[in-house]
C-alpha positions in Angstrom: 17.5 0.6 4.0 14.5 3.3 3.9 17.4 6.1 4.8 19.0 5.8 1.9 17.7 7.5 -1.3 16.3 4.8 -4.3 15.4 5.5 -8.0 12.3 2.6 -8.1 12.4 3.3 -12.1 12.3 6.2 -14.7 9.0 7.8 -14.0 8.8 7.3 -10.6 10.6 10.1 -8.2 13.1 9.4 -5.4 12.0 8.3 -2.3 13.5 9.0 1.2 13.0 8.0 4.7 10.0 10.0 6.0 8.0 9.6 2.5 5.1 7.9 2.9 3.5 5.2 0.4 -0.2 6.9 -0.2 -3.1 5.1 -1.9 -6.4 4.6 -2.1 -7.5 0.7 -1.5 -10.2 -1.4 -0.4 -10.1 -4.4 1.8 -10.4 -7.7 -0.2 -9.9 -10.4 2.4 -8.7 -10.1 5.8 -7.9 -14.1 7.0 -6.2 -15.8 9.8 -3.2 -18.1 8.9 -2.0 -21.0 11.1 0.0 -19.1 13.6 -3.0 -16.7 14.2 -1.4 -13.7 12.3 -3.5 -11.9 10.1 -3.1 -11.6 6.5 -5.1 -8.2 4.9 -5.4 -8.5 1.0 -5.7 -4.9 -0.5 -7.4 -4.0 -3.9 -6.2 -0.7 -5.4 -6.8 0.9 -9.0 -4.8 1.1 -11.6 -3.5 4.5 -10.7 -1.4 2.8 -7.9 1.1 1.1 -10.0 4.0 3.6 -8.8 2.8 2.6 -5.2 2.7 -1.1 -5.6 6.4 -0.7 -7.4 7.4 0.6 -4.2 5.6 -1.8 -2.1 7.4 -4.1 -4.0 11.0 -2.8 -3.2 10.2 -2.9 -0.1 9.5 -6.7 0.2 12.5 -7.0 -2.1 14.3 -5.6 0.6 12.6 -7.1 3.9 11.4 -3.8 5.2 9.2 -3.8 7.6 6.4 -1.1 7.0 4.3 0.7 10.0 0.6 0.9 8.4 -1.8 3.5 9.3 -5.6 3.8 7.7 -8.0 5.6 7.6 -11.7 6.4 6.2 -11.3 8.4 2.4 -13.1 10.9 1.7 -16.6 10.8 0.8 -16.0 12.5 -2.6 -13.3 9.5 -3.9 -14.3 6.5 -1.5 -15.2 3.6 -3.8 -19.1 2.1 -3.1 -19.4 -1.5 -3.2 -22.7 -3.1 -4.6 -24.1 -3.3 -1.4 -24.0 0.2 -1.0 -21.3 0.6 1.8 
């Protein structure tokens, strides 16, 4: 599973256990479903592909990811209309 060492495709590098995932997203939609678990819809740029590839895999493979956000920085945090 994550312990083992994956080529995800040409361009991307090999990935081992304690690599983390890194990106830049916004929250979409964050709903509720029937069971009452939540279900967080993410919006990244384009410049995620590589990490979305490797999201990907890892449904592919039913791993089960530990998430962790937090606030980007100022200087690259995206501004909505609303000016949030």
């Amino acid at each position: 599973m994550l312990g083992e060492k994956v080529v995800y495709n040409k361009r991307m590098a090999r990935k081992k256990k304690d690599d983390a995932i890194i990106f830049q997203a916004e929250v979409v939609k964050v709903m509720t479903m029937a069971d009452g678990s939540p279900r967080v819809i993410l919006g990244a740029s384009e410049n995620a592909i590589p990490q979305a590839a490797m999201l990907m895999e890892c449904q592919r493979r039913g791993i089960l990811l530990e998430i962790t956000c937090k606030e980007a920085p100022k200087t690259t945090a995206k501004v909505d209309k609303r000016g949030l």
